[in-house]
N, C-alpha and C positions, 0 to 999 in steps of 0.2 A: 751402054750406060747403065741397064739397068742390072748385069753382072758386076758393074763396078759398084753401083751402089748394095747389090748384096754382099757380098764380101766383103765391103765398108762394115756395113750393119753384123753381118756375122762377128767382125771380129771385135766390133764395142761392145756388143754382148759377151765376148768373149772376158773379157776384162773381167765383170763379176765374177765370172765362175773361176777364173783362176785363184788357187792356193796362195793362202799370206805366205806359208814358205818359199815361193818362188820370188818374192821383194826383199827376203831376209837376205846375209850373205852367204853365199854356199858353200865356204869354208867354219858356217858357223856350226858347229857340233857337238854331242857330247861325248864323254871320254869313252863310249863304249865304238866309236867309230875306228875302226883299225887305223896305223901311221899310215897306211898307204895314201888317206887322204892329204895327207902333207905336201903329194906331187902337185895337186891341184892348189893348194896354198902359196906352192913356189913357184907358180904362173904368171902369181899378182894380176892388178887388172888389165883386159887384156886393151891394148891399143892399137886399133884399125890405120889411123896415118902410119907408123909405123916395125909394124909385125911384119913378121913374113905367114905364110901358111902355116895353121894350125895341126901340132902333130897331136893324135888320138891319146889321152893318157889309159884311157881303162880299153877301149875298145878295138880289136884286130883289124887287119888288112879288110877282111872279107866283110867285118862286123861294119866298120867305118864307109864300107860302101854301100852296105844298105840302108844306113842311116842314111846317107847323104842323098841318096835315092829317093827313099820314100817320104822322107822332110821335103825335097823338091814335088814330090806328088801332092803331097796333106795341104802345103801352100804355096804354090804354083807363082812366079811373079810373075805379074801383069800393068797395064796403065794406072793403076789406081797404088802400087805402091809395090816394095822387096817382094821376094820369095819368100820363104823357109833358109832356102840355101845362101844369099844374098843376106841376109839378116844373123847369119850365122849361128842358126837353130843347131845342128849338128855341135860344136862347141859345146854348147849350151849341157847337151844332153849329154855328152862326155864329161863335163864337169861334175851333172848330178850325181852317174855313178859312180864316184867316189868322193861324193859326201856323206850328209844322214841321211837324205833320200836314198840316194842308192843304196847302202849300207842299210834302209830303214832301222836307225840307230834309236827311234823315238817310238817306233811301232810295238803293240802286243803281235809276237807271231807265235805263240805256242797254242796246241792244239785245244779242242778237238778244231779236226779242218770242215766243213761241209762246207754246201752249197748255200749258198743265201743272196737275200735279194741284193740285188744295187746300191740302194739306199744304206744298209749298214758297212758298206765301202770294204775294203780288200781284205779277204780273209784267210790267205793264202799262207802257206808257212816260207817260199822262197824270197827273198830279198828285192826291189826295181832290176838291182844289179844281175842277177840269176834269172830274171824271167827276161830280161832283155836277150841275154848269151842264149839261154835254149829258144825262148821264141824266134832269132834269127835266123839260129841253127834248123831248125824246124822250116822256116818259112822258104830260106834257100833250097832245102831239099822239095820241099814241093813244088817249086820254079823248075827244079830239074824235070822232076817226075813229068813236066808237061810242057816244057817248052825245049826238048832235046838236047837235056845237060846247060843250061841257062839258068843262071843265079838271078834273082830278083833283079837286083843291078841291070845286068845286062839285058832284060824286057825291057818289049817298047811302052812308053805311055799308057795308049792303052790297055795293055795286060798288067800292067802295074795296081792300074787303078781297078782292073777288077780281081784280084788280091787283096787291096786291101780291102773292099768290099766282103771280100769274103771273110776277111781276119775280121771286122767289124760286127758282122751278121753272127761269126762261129758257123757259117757254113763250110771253113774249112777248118779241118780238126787238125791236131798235134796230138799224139803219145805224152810230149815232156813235159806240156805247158798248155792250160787253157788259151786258143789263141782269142778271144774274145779280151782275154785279160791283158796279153804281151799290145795287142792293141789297142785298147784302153788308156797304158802307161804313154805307149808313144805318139796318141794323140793329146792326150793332156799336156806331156814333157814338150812338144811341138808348141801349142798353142805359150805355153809358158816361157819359150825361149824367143817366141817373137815379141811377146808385149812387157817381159821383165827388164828391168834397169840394164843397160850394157855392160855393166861392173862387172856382169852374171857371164858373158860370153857373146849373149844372144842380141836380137835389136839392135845390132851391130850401125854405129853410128846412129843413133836411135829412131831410124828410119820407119819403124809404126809408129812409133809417138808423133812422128811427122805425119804420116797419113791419118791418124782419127783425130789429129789437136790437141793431145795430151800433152801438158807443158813439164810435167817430168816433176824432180825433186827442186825447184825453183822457192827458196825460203821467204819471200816476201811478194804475196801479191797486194797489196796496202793500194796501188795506186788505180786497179783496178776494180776495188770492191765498190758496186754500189752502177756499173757499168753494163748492165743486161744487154745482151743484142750486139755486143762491140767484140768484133772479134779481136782474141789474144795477139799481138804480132812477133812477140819474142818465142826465139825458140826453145826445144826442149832442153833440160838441163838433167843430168846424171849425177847420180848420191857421189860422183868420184870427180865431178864439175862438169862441164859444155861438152856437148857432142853434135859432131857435123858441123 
């Protein structure tokens, strides 16, 4: 009980901290975003009753399995509500790359690059989409290096989780890419695709809005206001109608 209620509480905390861009639509951009982003446009919203399996638009065989791996690791499902993978985080983050996020079509990237703190947020010249590819690329080759030709993927649980531990800490280093940053990206882009509108890919079914009592895009609460203590009974509603 008391893991379920951490993880409850982790992730309504989570909600603040998520970016207004992850509520916007993520085909919304400006003209400096390549046509590639149009694949993602001609997806439309995605629908869980009846889709089949999601095919990767920006990200490779190899790329699409370590997503799908360490989105199952970052939120793990359990009694208290989806996964990452179950919620369809992975989606999610395939969409981003080729939007403005990915593309950062809205960001200053020109130089000078330095180091700087946290607080003045990403200062890096590659694009989400570029540090995702090399940080991958990087993170599979050290899975090699120590688990005898084993891609992330293919690790068990716990060596999983102590990767990214290490990508978190920057106790393990990359050549192409700060891995401190490539994990940064995919824990924000994680938490964003669990608690964003389903319109987005993610929240699939709106299955966290279910677990913390979020009643979603619902236009009229009039009958409720003035009702402290009463819990909501209706479920969540999506910018695109009803879900679940």
């Amino acid at each position: 009980m008391a893991h379920d209620q951490d993880r409850r509480g982790f992730l309504r905390k989570s909600i603040a901290i998520v970016p207004v861009a992850a509520l916007t639509s993520i085909t919304g951009r400006s003209q400096e975003v390549p046509l590639a982003s149009a694949k993602v446009a001609a997806l439309g919203p995605p629908s869980s009753a009846e889709r089949g399996p999601y095919n990767p638009v920006f990200f490779n065989g190899a790329e699409w399995s370590f997503i799908q791996a360490a989105v199952g690791r970052l939120i793990p499902a359990d009694a208290t509500g989806p996964g990452g993978l179950e919620a369809g985080v992975p989606e999610f983050i395939d969409r981003q790359m080729e939007g403005a996020f990915g593309h950062a079509a809205t960001w200053y990237t020109q130089g000078p690059f330095v180091d700087s703190p946290p607080e003045f947020g990403y200062q890096g010249k590659l694009p989400p989409r570029d540090v995702y590819r090399a940080g991958i690329a990087a993170a599979d080759a050290h899975a090699k290096s120590l688990e005898g030709g084993k891609t992330f993927a293919q690790l068990d649980a716990a060596h999983q989780d102590e990767m990214l531990k290490g990508l978190e800490s920057g106790d393990i280093k990359f050549d192409s890419v700060s891995s401190k940053t490539f994990f940064g990206f995919l824990l924000q882009n994680t938490k964003e695709g669990y608690l964003s509108d389903p319109m987005h890919g993610g929240n699939k079914d709106a299955g966290a809005w279910k677990m913390i009592g979020f009643p979603g895009a619902r236009a009229d609460f009039t009958d409720w206001v003035g009702r402290p203590g009463v819990q909501y009974p209706l479920p969540p509603v999506s910018i695109n109608g009803p879900q679940g």
